[in-house]
N, C-alpha and C positions, 0 to 999 in steps of 0.2 A: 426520843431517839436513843439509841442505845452508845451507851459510853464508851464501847469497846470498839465499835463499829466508828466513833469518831476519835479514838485514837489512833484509827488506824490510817482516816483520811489525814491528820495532822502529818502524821509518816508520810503520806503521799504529797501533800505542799511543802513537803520540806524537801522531797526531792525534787522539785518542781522547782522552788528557788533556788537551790543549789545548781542546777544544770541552768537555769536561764542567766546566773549571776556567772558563772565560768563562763559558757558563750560570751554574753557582754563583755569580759572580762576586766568588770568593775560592777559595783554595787554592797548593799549590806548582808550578805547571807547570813551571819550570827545574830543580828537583831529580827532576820525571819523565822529564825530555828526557835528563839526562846516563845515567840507569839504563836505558835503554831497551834496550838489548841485551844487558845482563845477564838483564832480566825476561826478554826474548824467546828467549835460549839456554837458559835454567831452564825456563820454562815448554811450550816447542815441540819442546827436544828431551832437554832431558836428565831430567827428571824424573819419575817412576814411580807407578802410583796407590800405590806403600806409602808415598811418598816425603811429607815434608813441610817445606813453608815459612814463613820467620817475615821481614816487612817490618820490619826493627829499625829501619829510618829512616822511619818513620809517616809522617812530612808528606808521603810519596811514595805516600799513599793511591791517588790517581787514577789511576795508572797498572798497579798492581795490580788495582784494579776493570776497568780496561783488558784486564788478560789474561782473566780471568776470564770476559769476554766473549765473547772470542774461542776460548776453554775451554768455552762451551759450557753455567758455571756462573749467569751473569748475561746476560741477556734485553739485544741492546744499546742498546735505545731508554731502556733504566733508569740508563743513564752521564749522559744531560744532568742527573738530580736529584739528582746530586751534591751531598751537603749539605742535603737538604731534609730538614724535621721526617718526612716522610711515607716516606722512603728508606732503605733498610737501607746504602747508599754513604755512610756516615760521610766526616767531616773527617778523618780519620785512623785504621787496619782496629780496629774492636773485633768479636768476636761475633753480632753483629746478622745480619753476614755468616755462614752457617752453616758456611762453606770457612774462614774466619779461625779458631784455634785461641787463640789471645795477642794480647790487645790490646797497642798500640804506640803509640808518640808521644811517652812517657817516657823521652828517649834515652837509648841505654848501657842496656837489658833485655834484650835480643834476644837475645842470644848466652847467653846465663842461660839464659833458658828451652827455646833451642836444646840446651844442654846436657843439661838434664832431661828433653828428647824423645829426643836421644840414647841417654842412661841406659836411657831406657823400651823403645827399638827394640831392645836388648841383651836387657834385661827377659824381652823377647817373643820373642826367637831372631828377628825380623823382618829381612828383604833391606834394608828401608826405609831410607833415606840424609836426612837434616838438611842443608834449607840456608838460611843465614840472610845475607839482604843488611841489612851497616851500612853508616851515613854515615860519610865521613872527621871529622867535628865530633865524632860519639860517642865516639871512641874516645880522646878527653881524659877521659872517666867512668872511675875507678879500677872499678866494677864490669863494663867490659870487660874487667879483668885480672884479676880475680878470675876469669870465665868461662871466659877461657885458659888460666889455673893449673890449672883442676880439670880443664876439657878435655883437657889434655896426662896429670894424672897417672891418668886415666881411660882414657887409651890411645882414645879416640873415632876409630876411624878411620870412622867413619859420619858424620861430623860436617863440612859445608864450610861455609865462611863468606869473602864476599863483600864486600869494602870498594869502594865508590863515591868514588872519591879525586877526587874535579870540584872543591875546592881552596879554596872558597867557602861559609864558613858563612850564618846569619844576617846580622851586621851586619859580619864584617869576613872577611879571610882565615883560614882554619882553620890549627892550629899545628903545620901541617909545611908545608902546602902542598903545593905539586907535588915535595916529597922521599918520594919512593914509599919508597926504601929503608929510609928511618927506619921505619915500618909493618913493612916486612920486619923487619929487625933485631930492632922487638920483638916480635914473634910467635914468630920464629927463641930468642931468648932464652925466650921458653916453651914451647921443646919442639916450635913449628909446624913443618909443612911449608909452603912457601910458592912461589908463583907470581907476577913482577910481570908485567902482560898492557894491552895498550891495550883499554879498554872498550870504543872502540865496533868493534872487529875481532872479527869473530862466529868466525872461523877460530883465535883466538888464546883466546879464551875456551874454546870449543870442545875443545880441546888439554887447557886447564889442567884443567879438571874432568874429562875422562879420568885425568888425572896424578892429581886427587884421589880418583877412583874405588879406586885403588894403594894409595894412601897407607896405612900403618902407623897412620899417629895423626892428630889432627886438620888440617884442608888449609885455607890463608887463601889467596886470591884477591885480590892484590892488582891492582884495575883503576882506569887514570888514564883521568879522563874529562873531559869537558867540561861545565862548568853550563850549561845553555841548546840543546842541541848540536840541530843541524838547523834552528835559527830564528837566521840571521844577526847580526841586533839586539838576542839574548838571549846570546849565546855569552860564557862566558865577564865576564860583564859584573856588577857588583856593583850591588847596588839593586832587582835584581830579585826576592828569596829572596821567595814568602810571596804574591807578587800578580798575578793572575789579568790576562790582556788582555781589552780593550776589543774589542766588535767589527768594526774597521776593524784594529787589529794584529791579531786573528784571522786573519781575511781574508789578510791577508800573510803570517804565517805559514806558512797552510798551503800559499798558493801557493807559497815556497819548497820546501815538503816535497814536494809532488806528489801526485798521486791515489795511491793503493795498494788492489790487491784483493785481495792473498792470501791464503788461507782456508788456516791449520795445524792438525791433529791434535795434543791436549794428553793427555799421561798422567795428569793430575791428575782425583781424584771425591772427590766430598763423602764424609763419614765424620762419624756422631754418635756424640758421647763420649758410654758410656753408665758410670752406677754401680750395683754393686749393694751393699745390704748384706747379712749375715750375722749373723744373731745368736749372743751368743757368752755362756758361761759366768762369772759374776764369784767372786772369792774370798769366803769366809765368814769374817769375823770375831766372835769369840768374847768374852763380857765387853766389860769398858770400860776394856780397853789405850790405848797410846796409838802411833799411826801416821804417820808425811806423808804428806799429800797425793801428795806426789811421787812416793812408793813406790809409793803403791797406782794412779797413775796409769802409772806403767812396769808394773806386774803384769799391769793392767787391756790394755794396750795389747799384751803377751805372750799373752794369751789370745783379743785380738782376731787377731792375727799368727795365732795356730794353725785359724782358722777362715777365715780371708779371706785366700788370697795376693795380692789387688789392696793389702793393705793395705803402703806402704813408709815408712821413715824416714828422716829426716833432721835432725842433731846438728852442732852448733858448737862441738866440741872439747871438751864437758860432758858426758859424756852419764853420769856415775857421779855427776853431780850433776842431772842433771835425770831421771835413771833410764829414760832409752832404752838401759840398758845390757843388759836383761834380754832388749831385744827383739835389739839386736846381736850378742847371745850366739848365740841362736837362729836368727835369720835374718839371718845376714852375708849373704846374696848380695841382701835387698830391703835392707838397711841401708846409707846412705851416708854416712861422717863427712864433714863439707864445711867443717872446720875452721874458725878463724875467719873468717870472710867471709861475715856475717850478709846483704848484698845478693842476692849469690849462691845463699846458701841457697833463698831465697825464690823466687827467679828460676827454680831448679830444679825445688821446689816445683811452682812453672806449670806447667812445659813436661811432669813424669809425669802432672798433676792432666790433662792436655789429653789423655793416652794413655789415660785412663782407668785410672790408679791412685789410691790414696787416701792422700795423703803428708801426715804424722803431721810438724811441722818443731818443734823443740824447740831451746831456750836459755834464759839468764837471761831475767826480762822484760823489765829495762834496754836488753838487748843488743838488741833488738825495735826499739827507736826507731831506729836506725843505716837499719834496711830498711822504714822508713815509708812510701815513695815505692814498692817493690814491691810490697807490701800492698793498696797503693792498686790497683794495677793489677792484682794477683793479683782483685780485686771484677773491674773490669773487661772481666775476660778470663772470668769467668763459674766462676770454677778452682775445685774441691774441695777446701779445704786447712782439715787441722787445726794450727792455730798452738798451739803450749805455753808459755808464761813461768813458768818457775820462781824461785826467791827474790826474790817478792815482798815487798815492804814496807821499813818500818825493823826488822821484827821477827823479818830474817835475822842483824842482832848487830853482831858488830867488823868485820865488813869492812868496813863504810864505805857512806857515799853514793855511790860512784859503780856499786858493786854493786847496791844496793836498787831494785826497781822501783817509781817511783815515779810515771810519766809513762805508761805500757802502757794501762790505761784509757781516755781518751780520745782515743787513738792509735784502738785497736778501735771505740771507739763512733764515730767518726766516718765509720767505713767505712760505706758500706750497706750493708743489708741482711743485716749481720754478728752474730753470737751468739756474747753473752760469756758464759763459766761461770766460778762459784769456789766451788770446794769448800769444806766447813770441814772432811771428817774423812773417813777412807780411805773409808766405805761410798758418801757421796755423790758424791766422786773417781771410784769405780771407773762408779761408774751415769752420772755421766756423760761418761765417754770414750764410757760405750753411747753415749748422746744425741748426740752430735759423730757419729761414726760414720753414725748414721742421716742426720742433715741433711747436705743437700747443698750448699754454698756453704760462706763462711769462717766459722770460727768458733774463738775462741781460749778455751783452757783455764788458770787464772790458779791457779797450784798454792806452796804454804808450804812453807819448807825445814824447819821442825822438828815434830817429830812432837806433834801435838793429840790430845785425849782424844776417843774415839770418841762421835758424839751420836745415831745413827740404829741400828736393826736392820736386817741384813739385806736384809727381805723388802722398805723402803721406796723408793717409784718417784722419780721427780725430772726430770718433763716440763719440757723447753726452755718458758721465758716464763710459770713460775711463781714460789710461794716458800714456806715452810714456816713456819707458825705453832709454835714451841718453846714458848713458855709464853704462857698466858692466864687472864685471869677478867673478869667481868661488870665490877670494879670497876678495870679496867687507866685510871693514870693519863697514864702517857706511853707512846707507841707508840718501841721501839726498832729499829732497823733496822741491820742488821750484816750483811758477810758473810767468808768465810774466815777468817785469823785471832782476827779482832774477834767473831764469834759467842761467841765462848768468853770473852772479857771481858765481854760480855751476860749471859754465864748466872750469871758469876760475880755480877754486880751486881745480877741479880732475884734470887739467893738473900740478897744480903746487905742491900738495902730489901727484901725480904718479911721476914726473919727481925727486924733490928735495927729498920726504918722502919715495920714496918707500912706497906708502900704497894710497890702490885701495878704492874708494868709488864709490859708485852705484849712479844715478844722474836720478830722476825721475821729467819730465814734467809734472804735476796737471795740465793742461789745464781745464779738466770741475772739477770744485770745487765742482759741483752740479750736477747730483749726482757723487757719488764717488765709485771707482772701491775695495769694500770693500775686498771680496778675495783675488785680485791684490795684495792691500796694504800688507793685513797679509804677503803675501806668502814671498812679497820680504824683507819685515821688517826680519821675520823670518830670510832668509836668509843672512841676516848682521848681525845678532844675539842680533837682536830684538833693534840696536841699530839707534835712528831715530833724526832725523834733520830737522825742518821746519823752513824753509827760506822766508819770507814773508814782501813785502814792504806796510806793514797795520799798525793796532794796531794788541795787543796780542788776540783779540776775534774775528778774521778770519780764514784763514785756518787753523791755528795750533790746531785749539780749533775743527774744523771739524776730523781731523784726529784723536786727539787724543781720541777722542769718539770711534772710533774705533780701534787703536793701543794702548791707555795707555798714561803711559808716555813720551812723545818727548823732546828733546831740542826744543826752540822755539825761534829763532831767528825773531824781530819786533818789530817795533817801540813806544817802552815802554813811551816816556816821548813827550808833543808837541815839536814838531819840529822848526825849524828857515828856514829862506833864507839861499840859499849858494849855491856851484854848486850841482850837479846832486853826482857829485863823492863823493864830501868831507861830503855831507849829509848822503850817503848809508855807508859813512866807521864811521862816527860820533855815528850813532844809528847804528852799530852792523850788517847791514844784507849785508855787501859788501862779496867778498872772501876772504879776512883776516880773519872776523870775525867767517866763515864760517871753515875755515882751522885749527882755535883758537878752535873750539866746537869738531871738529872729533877730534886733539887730547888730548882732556881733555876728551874721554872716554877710 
């Protein structure tokens, strides 16, 4: 493509964001003005319909919507509603847009989940090339290096990424500034190939990504730009991040930039992620053994493996603890270990989930908090992802609190439109990694490191946003509510008030915490005469806090104070949520 010819489209998206960022009258127009010729070298000449892009510097929405335009993807009269309730031109790219794959605007993800589309173009034997434009600001996020790390030891030579060095974050200068080198150096120190190039030289960019096309392993593009570039009065100028002109500095504006009509051919076309699933065979369990969750959830997850190659994994240095070990055995080539660097994981997560793979991401659940802000955005980006936490509770033992999940709960629930499961015993485990599998969207799996007494046969189902009545009678006093480890301190305490109290209590399995069988709930509350008991090996702002939203007030049995080492036993009877404790609540009403 000729350089002059995409100088001059760069001119023409920068009138494009300049006028849609006035309309709105909000947005980044100077963080669109300095990327302008990168979009326009990516978009006009070098990228390929297998090809895809990921806008890791979000706020630079409008100029994306910009190319997009001019690609032929967006209608351009749909740029002035920029931001309106009514527009799929978001404040920053999410989904809405059917070309957007990963939402963005959470700085420092981009190259994460550029990662994971990586992976995926590998995956697929595809030509397809990854290119991801960051800000110079992002690249203070320790999960830019984590992306790097994995990018390098992954050998990504599909993989470029584009730094926007215009030297001006937010509120003050960014912390290198106009020292391009520093960027080099550490890219260089992970393994990059790298390029430093003046941004807005369409000849020099041009060049570099040929160079990256070569490249052995991952290719950084380092380009120095100017914040504001093309608008005299913006250039360069601090104060401006974030705020749209008035229509008389419009006006000005564009009179400096000039008229422009160039009309380019873009290799870019829409592509919908599709899923399938696969139904798959579960193990048979015999008698009333005793299993983890864990186990049967790695088994569960091996058998889904042998039916579904969309299906991939990914492990955080666990994985003979959290039992993705079975499926690694098997299918090393879908398996990723992505060692500790839980942001990362996640991030990757996205970027296959966008390829239309089905990534299965596993760890302790504690370790889950760390990548809370992916999670978030993994909702966002609309991604397929099975999240796992394993050693759940205080009632994984001596390691300690800082092992024990205890925070995961309410992490998940506050996602939308997310589904939470928790086993109590290998049958219901394996049934529902089925259930995960099937639904489409996030949904995390909350699995007990020690092995429980089996409480189900076989043949029983265990549909997403139900729960399971374990023991009942006409005469049930208090309604008890448990799930995962705590169901089995239920059972133990209706046997021991039936036997020694004479007095019946109702014993309900909460397996999907998310959503929740709201009717259910009332009906049987009711019928214990509204008297409720949650049982749970958390803090007090997990399930208890779920149900009472919709029951009222409960007893809340959970782990009120940090916890210590010690066994599994003397921990659940120490904080309150053993069947003692549980036995101690029914009759104190």
């Amino acid at each position: 493509m000729d350089a002059d010819k995409l100088k001059q489209m760069a001119d023409k998206l920068r009138i494009h964001s300049l006028k849609a960022t006035t309309a709105a009258g909000s947005g980044h127009p100077t963080s669109c003005l300095s990327c302008a010729e990168i979009i326009s070298a990516l978009f006009f000449s070098e990228m390929k319909e297998d090809d895809e892009f990921i806008l890791s510097k979000g706020h630079a929405a409008p100029i994306l919507w910009a190319a997009y335009a001019e690609a032929g993807l967006v209608k351009e009269k749909e740029l002035v509603n920029l931001r309106k309730i009514t527009s799929n031109l978001e404040g920053h790219p999410t989904p809405l847009m059917p070309s957007v794959k990963v939402a963005t605007g959470s700085l420092g993800q981009g190259l994460s989940a550029g990662v994971g589309m990586a992976v995926a173009k590998k995956l697929q034997k595809s030509i397809g090339r990854v290119y991801i434009l960051l800000g110079d600001g992002e690249c203070a996020e320790g999960s830019v290096w984590e992306a790097a790390n994995t990018a390098n030891y992954k050998k990504l030579n599909n993989l470029c990424a584009v730094i926007d060095v215009n030297r001006l974050g937010q509120s003050q200068e960014t912390m290198h500034g106009y020292n391009t080198d520093e960027y080099r150096q550490k890219f260089q120190a992970f393994g990059w190939e790298s390029e430093i190039v003046d941004g807005h030289d369409t000849k020099q960019l041009l060049k570099a990504l040929e160079q990256a096309r070569k490249s052995l392993g991952p290719f950084v593009i380092i380009a120095k730009t100017i914040k504001g570039k093309g608008v005299s009065f913006l250039e360069n100028k601090e104060g401006f991040h974030g705020k749209a002109l008035d229509n008389n500095l419009l006006k000005k504006a564009l009179k400096e930039i000039g008229n422009v009509n160039i009309k380019l051919k873009s290799g870019i076309k829409d592509r919908k992620t599709e899923y399938q699933f696969i139904n798959f065979p579960l193990d048979k369990y015999k008698g009333r053994g005793k299993f983890s969750t864990r186990d049967a959830f790695g088994k569960a997850l091996l058998n889904l493996g042998k039916k579904n190659d969309k299906v991939v994994v990914l492990d955080g240095d666990v994985k003979n603890s959290t039992m993705t070990k079975y499926f690694f055995e098997s299918f090393p080539e879908r398996s990723f270990e992505c060692f500790i660097a839980e942001q990362n994981m996640a991030g990757m997560a996205i970027g296959l989930s966008s390829q239309g793979f089905i990534p299965f991401a596993a760890t302790f659940s504690a370790f889950w908090t760390r990548a809370h802000d992916f999670i978030r955005m993994a909702a966002y980006s609309k991604a397929n992802i099975k999240f796992v936490g394993s050693h759940a509770g205080v009632s994984i033992g001596e390691d300690g609190p800082s092992q024990m999940g205890l925070e995961d709960l309410p992490m998940f629930l506050s996602i939308p439109e997310s589904v939470i499961l928790y086993p109590c015993d290998a049958v219901s485990a394996e049934n529902l990694v089925r259930e995960m599998a099937k639904h489409v969207g996030i949904s995390y799996l909350r699995t007990t490191r020690e092995a429980t007494q089996l409480v189900y046969d076989n043949d029983e189902k265990f549909p997403i946003g139900r729960f399971k009545i374990l023991k009942q009678s006409k005469n049930d006093k208090v309604l008890v509510i448990a799930a995962g480890i705590t169901v089995h301190e239920a059972l133990k305490a209706y046997d021991e008030l039936k036997k020694k109290k004479k007095v019946n209590i109702r014993v309900i399995d909460l397996y999907s915490v998310k959503p929740l069988d709201r009717e259910g709930l009332i009906k049987n509350a009711k019928e214990c005469g509204d008297n409720v008991i949650v049982v749970e090996d958390h803090y007090p702002n997990g399930i208890g806090c779920a149900v009472s939203e919709i029951l009222g007030k409960v007893k809340h049995l959970c782990i009120k104070e940090i916890p210590r080492s010690g066994k599994p036993e003397e921990l659940m009877k120490k904080y309150g949520i053993d069947s003692s404790a549980i036995i101690k609540a029914v009759q104190d009403f």
